[in-house]
C-alpha atoms as one frame of an Amber mdcrd trajectory, in Angstrom:
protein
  35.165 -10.311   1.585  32.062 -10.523  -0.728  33.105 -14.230  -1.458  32.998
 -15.056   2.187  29.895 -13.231   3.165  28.424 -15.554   0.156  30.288 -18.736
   1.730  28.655 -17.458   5.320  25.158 -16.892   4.706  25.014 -19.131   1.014
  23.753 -17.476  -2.463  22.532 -13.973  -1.945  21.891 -11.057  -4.857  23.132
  -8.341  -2.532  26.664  -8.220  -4.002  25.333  -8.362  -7.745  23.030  -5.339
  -6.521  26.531  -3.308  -5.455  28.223  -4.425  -8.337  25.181  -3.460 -10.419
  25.606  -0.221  -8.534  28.908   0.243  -9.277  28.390   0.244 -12.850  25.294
   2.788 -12.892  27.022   5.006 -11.010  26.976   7.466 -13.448  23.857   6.613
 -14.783  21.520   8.536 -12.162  18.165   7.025 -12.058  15.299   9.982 -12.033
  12.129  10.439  -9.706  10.255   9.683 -12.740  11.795   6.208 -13.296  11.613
   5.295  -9.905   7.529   6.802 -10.344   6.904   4.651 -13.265   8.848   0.920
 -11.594   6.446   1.927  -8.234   2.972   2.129 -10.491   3.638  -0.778 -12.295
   5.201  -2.872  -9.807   1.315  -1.821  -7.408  -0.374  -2.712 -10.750   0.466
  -6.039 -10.865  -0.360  -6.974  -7.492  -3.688  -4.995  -7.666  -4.375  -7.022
 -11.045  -3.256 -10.234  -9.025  -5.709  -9.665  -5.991  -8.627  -7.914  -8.442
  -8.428 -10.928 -11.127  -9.122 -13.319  -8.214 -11.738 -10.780  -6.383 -13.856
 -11.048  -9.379 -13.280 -14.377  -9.992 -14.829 -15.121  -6.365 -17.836 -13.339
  -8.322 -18.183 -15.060 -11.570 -16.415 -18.291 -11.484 -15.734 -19.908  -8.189
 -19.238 -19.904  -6.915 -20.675 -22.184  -9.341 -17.101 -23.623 -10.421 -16.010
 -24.373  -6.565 -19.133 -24.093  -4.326 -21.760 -25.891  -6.504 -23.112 -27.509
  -3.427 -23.692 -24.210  -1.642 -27.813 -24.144  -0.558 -27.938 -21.350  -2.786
 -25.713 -18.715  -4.670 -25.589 -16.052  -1.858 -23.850 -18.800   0.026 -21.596
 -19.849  -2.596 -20.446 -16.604  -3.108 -20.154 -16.009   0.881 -17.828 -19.237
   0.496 -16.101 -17.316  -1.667 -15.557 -14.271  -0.370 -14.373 -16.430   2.783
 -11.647 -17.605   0.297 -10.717 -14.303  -0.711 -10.114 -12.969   3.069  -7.547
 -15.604   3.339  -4.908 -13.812   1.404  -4.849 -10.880   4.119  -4.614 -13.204
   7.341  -1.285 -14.900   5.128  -0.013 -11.363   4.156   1.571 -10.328   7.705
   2.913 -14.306   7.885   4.997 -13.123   4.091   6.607 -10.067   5.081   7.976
 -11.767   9.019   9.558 -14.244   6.324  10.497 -12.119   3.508  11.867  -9.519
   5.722  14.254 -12.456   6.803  15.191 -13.350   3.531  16.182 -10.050   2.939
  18.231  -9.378   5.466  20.096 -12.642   4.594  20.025 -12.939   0.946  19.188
  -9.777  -0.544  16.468  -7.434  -2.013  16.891  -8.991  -5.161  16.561 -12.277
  -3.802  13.445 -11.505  -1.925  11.373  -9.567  -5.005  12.128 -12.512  -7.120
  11.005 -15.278  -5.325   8.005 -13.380  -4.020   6.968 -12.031  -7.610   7.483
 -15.359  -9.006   5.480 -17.182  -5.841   2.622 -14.476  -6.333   2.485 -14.925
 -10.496   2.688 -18.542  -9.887  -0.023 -18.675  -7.470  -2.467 -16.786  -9.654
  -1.305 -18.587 -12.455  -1.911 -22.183 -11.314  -5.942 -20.731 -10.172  -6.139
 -20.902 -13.997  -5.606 -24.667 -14.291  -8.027 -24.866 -11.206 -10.428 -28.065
 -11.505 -14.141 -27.678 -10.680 -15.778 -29.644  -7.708 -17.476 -32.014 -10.234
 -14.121 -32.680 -11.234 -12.166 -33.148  -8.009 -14.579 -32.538  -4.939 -13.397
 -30.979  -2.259  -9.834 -30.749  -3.881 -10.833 -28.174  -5.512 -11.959 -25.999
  -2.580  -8.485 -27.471  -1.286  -6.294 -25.624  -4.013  -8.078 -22.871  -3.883
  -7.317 -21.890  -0.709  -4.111 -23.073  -1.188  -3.437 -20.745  -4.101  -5.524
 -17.416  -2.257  -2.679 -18.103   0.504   0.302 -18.299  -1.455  -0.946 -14.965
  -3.193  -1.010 -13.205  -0.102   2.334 -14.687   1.259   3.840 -14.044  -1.752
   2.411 -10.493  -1.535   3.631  -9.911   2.112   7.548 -10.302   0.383   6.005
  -8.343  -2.678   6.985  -5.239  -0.309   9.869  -3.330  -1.997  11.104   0.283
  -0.107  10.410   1.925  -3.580   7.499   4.018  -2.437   9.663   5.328   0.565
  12.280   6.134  -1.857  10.171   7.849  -4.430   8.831   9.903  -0.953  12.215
  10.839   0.140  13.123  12.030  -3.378  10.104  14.522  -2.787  10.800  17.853
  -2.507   9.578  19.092   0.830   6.512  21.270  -0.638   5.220  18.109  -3.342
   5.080  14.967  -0.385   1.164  14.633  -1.025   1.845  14.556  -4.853   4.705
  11.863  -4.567   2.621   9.835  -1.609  -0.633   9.396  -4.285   1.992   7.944
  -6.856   1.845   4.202  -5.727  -1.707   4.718  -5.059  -2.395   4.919  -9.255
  -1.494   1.314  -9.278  -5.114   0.268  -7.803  -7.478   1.907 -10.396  -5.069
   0.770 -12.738  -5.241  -2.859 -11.403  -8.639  -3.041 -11.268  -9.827  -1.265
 -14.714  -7.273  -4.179 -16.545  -8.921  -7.034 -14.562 -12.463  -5.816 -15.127
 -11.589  -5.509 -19.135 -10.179  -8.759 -19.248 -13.392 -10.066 -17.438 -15.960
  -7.956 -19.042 -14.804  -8.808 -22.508 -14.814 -12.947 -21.990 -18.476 -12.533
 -19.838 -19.948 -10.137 -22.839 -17.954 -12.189 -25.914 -18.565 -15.680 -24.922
 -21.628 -17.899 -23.897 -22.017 -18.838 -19.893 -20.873 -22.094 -20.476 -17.939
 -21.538 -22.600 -17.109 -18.633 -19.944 -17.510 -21.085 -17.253 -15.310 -23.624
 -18.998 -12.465 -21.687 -20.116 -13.034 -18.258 -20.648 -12.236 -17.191 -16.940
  -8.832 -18.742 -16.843  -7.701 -16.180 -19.641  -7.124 -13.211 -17.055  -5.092
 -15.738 -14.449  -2.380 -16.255 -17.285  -2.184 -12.503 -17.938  -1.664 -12.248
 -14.334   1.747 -13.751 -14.672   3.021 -11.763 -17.509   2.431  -9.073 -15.921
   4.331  -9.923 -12.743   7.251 -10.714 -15.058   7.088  -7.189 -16.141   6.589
  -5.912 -12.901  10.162  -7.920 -11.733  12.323  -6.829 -14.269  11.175  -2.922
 -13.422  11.476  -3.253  -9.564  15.166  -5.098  -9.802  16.216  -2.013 -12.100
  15.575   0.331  -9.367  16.947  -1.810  -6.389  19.954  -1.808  -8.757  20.407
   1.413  -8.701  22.508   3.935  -6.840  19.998   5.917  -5.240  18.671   2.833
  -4.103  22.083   1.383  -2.692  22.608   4.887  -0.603  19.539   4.558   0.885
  20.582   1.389   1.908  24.086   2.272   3.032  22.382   5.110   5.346  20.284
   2.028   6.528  16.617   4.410   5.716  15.552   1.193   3.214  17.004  -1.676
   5.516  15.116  -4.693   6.535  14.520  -4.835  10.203  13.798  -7.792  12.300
   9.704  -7.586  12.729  10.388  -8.164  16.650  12.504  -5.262  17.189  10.172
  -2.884  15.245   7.176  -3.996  17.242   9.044  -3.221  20.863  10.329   0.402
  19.463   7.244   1.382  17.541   4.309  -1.395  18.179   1.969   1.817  19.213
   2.772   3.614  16.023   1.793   0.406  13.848  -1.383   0.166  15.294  -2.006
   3.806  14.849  -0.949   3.743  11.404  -3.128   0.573  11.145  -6.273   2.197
  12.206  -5.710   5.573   9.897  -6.562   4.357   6.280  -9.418   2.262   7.405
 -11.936   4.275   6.135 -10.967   4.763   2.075 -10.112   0.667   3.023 -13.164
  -0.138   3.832 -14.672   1.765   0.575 -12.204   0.131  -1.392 -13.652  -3.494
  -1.638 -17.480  -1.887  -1.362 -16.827  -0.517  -4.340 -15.014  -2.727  -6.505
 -16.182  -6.333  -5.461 -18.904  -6.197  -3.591 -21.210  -3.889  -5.766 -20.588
  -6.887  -8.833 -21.620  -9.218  -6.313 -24.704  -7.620  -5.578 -25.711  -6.764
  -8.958 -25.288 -10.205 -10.058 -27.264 -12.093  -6.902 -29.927  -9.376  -6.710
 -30.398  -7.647 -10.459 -30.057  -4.347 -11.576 -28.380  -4.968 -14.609 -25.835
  -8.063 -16.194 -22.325  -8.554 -15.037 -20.824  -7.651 -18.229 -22.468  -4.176
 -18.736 -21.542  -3.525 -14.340 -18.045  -4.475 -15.008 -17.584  -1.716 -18.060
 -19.355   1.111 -15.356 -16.844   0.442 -12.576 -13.692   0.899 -15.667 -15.353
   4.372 -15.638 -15.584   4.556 -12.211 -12.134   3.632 -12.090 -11.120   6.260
 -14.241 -12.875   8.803 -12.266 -10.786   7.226  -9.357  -7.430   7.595 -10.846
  -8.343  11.337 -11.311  -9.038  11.852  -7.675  -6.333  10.023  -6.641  -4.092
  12.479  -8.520  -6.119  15.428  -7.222  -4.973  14.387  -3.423  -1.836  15.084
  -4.255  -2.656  18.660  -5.037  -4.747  19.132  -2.401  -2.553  17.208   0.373
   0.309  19.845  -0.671  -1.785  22.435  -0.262  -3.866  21.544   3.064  -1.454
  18.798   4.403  -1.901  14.829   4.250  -3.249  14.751   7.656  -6.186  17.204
   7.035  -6.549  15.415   3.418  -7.473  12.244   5.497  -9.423  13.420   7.889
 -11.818  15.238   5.160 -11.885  12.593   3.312 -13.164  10.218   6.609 -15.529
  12.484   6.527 -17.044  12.564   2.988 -16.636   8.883   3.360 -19.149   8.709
   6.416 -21.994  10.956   4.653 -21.702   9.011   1.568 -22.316   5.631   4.339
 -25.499   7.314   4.380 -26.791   7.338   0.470 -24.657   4.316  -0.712 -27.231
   1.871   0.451 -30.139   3.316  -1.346 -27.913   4.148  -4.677 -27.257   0.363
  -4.499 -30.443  -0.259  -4.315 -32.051   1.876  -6.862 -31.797   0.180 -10.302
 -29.162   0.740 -13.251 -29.090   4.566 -12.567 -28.246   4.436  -8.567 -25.871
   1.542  -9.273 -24.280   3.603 -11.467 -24.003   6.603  -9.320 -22.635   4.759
  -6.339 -20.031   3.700  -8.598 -18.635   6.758  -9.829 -19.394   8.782  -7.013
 -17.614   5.959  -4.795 -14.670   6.021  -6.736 -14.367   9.302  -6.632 -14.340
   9.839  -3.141 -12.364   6.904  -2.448  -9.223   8.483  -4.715  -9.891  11.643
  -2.713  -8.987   9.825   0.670  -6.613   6.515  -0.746  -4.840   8.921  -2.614
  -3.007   9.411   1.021  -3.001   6.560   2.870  -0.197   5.127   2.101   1.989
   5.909   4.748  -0.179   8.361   6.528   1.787   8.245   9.418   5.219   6.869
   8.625   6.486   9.800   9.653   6.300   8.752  12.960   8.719   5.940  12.506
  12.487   6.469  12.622  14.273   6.479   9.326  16.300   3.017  10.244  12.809
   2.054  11.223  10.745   2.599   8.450  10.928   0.198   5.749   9.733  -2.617
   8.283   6.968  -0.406  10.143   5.345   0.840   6.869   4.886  -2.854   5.529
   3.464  -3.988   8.918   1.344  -1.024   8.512   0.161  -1.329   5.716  -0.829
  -5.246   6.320  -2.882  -4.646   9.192  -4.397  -2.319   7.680  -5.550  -4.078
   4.986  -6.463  -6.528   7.191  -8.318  -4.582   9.329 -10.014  -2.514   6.687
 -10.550  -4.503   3.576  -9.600  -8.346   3.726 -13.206  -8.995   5.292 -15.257
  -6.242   3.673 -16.557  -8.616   0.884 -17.891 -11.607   3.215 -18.788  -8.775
   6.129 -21.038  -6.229   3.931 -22.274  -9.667   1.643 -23.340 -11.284   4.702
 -25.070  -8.213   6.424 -26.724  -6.807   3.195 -28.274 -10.142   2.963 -29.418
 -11.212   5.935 -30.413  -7.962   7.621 -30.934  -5.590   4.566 -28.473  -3.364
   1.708 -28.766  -0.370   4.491 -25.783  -2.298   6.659 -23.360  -1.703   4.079
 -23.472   1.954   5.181 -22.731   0.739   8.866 -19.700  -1.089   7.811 -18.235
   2.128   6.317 -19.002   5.004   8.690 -17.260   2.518  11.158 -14.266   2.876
   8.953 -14.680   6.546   8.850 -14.547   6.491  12.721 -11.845   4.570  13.059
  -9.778   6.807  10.583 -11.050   9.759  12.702  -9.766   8.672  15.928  -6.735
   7.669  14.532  -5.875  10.713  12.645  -6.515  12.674  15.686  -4.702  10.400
  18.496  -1.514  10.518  16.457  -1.510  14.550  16.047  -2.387  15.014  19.530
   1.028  12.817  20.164   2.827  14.728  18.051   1.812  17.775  19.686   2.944
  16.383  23.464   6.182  15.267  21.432   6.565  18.664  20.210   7.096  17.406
  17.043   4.804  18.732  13.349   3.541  15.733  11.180   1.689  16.306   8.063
């Protein structure tokens, strides 16, 4: 049987997984395993997207967009760049969700991983546009879209099985889990960076020192591969799959069951995702076109402030268990709209403020991003939920972060730093509404969601 399902579909890794299966059957794999594969498989496509985030920063305006006007508009060219990895996300997972349904998990994490490592990789061998002219522009674009592709198929069902191995009273602690791998991400990237910009001159930083962090990015996705194919490997992993709760949907059939629950699960995170770029990339951006202090020395303050956000994040846990995700979420939309109202002026107020809005930005952030991952997966049927959490979560992103760079760049310039605050108690509304629309359908379902 397993040698004609290969002969009907051609080469898939779905019978090695069983097999693989079959042999760790009596090897249980524990929650704390399956913790560790989902943090480090999220860190390596955090360190993919940050590495190239800051890179939009530091390198490709003067390296790509030398023949901006000036360097607000090189970097705005930039940050265009870096949006187009969120509009090719949704396009990955419609494909990758195929390929998994026809030639395996393993078959779909592999060629994904090794399409997103090899994307970020080849950005290291990346000409200038002295070199190449608009070829380079070209390839860059090229790459930022096979990163997000590749991310779209990136999506693996091991943060729904980590949740459904949560005991019923810990879901906000096992729900923050995945969430680690962005502070993470980001604090590696902005070592790698700080150390080359601080270490080497501008134009041997320029010339080769940038490329450094692009070929870590690969190594770690290696890394990343072999711990998410040990878990899909698993047994825990293949019942899931044999009660169909991890199973790849088509996109088409999730959309006409639960298209009202994706866009409501869409619209919940926005707020801690639109604080999530305003306080990683565009701050460094600002910094660097308007003063305050040098790159190097902003990069090493926003490690800390990723620190500070890697405690918060695991503080949501705690308090989501305690007060419920829902509630977690909303409070945290909240904190996130007063703080729309200081960020500006902390931006704006030398190397103290800049500092402040850092930490303190970080810190809220983990309070509400800690949770919003799968905020409101619960409303999708089990069979259902694999597919609707990844189309989720890319709209999401889409909606809340893929744009924030260019968007809160291009107001803070042209019409003054106090926009920025704007751009995130719109978030914060957006979260609100959501938050609230999907418990009062819950209520008229007679169903309880936290």
């Amino acid at each position: 049987m397993a040698e004609a399902t290969i002969l009907a579909t051609g080469p898939s890794s779905s019978v090695l997984e069983r097999d693989a299966r079959h042999i760790h059957d009596d090897k249980p794999i524990s929650a704390g395993n399956i913790a560790i594969g989902v943090v480090i498989g999220r860190t390596s496509e955090f360190f993919d997207f940050f590495v190239f985030g800051l890179g939009c920063v530091l390198v490709f305006p003067r390296l790509v967009f030398p023949f901006a006007p000036d360097p607000v508009t090189a970097t705005l060219y930039s940050f265009a760049i870096f949006s187009l990895a969120f509009l090719a996300r949704p396009v990955g997972s419609f494909v990758f969700m195929w390929i998994d349904r026809t030639f395996g998990r393993g078959t779909k994490l592999t060629t994904a991983l090794l399409i997103l490592g090899g994307s970020t990789a080849s950005i290291a061998f990346l000409p200038g546009y002295e070199t190449i002219g608009m070829w380079s522009v070209a390839l860059l674009a090229l790459f930022r879209l096979g990163q997000g592709f590749a991310l779209g198929g990136a999506w693996d069902g091991l943060a729904s099985l980590l949740a459904m191995s949560a005991p019923q009273n810990r879901r906000g602690f096992y729900a923050m889990i995945p969430q680690l791998g962005a502070p993470v991400g980001f604090a590696l990237a902005s070592i790698l960076f700080g150390y080359f910009v601080v270490n080497l001159s501008d134009a041997d930083f320029l010339d080769w020192g940038w490329r450094f962090p692009f070929f870590v990015a690969f190594a770690i996705n290696v890394v990343a591969l072999f711990a998410r194919l040990r878990i899909v490997a698993s047994h825990e992993f293949g019942a899931a799959m044999d009660n169909h709760e991890l199973e790849a949907k088509p996109i088409t059939e999730v959309l006409k069951l639960h298209g009202f629950d994706v866009v409501i699960g869409a619209f919940a995170p926005l707020a801690s995702f639109a604080m999530f770029h305003l306080v990683t990339i565009f701050p460094l951006s600002w910094v660097t076109l308007y003063g305050g202090q040098s790159a190097g020395t902003f990069l090493f303050v926003q490690v800390l402030g990723a620190l500070c956000g890697f405690a918060t994040i695991m503080l949501s846990g705690f308090l989501a268990d305690r007060i419920g995700r829902r509630r977690q979420l909303l409070i945290g939309a909240f904190i996130i709209a007063i703080f729309s109202f200081t960020a500006p002026f902390l931006l704006d107020a030398g190397v103290t403020g800049q500092a402040a809005f850092i930490i303190l930005g970080f810190a809220i952030l983990g309070l509400s991003f800690g949770q919003a991952s799968g905020s409101v997966s619960s409303r999708f049927s089990a069979g259902y939920r694999y597919t609707g959490s990844a189309l989720t979560s890319d709209l999401a992103w889409l909606l809340g972060a893929g744009f924030a760079p260019l968007v809160a760049l291009g107001l803070a310039s042209n019409f003054g730093i106090i926009f920025i605050g704007g751009y995130l108690i719109s978030g914060a509304i957006c979260t609100i509404l959501a938050l609230l629309l999907s418990r009062t359908l819950d209520t008229v379902d007679g169903t309880t969601k936290t």
